[in-house]
C-alpha positions as CSV (number, residue, x, y, z in Angstrom):
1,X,0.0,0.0,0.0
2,X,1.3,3.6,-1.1
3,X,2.0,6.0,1.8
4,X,0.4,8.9,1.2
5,X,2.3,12.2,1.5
6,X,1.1,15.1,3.4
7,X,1.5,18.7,2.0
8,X,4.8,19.8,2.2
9,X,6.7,16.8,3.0
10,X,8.8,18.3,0.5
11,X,9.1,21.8,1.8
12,X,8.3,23.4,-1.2
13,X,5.4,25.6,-2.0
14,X,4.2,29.1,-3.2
15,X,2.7,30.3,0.3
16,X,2.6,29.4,3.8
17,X,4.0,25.8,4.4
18,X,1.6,24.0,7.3
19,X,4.1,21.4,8.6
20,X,4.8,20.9,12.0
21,X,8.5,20.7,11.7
22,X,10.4,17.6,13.7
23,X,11.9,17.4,16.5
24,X,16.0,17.7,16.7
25,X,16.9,17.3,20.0
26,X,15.2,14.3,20.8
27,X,16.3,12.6,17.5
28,X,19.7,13.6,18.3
29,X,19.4,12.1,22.1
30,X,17.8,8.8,20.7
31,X,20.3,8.4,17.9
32,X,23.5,9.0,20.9
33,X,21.8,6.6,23.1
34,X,21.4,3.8,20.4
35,X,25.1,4.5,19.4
36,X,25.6,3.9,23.5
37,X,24.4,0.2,23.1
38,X,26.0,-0.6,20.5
39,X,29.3,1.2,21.4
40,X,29.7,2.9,18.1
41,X,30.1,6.5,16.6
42,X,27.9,8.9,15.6
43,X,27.8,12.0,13.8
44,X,25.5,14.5,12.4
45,X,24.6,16.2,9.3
46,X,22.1,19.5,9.8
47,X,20.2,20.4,6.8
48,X,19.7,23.8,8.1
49,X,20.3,25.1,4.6
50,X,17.4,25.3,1.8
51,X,19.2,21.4,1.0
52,X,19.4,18.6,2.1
53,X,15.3,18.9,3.4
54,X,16.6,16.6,6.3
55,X,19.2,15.6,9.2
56,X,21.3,12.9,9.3
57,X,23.0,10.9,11.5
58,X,25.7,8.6,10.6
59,X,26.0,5.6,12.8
60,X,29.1,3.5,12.8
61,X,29.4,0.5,14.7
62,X,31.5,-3.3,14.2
63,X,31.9,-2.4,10.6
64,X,28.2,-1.4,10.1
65,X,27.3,2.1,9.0
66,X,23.6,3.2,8.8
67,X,22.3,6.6,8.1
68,X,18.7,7.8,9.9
69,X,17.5,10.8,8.3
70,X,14.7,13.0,9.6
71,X,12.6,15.4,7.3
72,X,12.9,18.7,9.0
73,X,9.3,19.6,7.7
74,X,8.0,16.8,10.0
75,X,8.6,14.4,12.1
76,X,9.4,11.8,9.9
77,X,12.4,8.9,9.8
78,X,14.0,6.7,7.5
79,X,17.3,4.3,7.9
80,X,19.1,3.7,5.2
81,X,22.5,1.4,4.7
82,X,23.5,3.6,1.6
83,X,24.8,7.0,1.9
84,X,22.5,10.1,-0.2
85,X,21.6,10.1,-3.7
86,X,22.1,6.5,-3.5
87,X,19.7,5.6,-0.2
88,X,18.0,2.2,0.5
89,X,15.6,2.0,3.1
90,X,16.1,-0.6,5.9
91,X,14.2,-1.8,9.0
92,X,15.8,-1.3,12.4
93,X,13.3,-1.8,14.6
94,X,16.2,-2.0,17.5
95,X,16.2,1.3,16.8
96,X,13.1,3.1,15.5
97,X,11.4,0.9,18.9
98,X,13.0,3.8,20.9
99,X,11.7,6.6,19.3
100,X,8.2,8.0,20.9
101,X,4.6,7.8,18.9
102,X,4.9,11.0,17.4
103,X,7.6,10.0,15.0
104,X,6.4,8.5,11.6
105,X,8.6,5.8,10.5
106,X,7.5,4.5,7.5
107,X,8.3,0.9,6.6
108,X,11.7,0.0,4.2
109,X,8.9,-1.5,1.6
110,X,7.0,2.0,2.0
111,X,10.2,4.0,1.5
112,X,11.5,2.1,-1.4
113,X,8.2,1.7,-3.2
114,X,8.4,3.1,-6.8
115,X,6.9,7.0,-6.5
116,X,3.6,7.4,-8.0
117,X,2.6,11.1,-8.4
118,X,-1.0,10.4,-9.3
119,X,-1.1,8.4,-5.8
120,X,-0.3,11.5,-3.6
121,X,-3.8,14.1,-3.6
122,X,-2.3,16.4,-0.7
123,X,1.0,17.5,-2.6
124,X,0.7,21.2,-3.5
125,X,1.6,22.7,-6.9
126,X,5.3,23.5,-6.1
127,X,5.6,20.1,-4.6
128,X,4.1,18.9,-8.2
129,X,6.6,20.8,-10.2
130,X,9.7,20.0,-8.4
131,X,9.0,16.1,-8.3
132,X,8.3,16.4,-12.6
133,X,11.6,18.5,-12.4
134,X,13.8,16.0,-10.5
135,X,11.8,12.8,-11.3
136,X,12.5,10.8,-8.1
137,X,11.8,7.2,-8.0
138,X,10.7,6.1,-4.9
139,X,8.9,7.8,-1.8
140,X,11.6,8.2,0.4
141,X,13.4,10.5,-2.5
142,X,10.4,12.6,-2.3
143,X,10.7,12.7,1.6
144,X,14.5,13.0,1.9
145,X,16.0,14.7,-1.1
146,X,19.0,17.2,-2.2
147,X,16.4,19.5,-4.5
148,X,17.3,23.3,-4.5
């Protein structure tokens, strides 16, 4: 089943944007305490700039990297084992179990589904033009992406 996207997952539009944003500090605690367990390294990425539309932490650990990105437009996660432009979408449920119910964390199959435009009726106009202009291919490029 497609996930359907809310207006401006994306953060694009021509007027006011209604997303609630995400929360930072409590991603950044969760990710540092999962790191904890399994006695790795982390480190961030802020997409405080117009791109990427998300943060990122990087989590190292025995020779296992993951990345967990969370839209900054809302509070939204996905875990990937591939680093940007070339993401794909894992579960972790180690992980995403420690994160409270006002996260959305989509499924790997949910992220990595094929992108349907005529699926998504809450995508505003901007939103439209920008996925026509960089053509992702699945949902999770639509939710975390590098579009300026």
């Amino acid at each position: 089943m497609t996930l359907t996207l809310p207006e401006c997952i994306t953060g694009f539009s021509y007027g006011d944007c209604s997303a609630p944003g995400s929360d930072w500090k409590t991603f950044k605690s969760i990710c540092f305490e999962f790191t904890r367990m399994k006695r790795g390294i982390c480190s961030f990425t802020i997409g405080d700039e117009i791109t990427p539309n998300y943060h990122q932490a990087t989590i190292t650990w025995s020779e296992q990297t993951m990345y967990v990105l969370l839209s900054r437009n809302y509070p939204v996660i996905g875990i990937s084992k591939l680093e940007p432009f070339e993401y794909e979408y894992i579960d972790v449920p180690e992980l995403t179990d420690m994160f409270p119910d006002t996260y959305q964390i989509p499924s790997a199959a949910e992220l990595n589904e094929r992108f349907d435009l005529s699926l998504q009726p809450f995508l505003n106009k901007a939103e439209r033009g920008e996925i026509k202009y960089w053509k992702p291919e699945t949902v999770g490029n639509v939710i975390f992406h590098y579009w300026d």
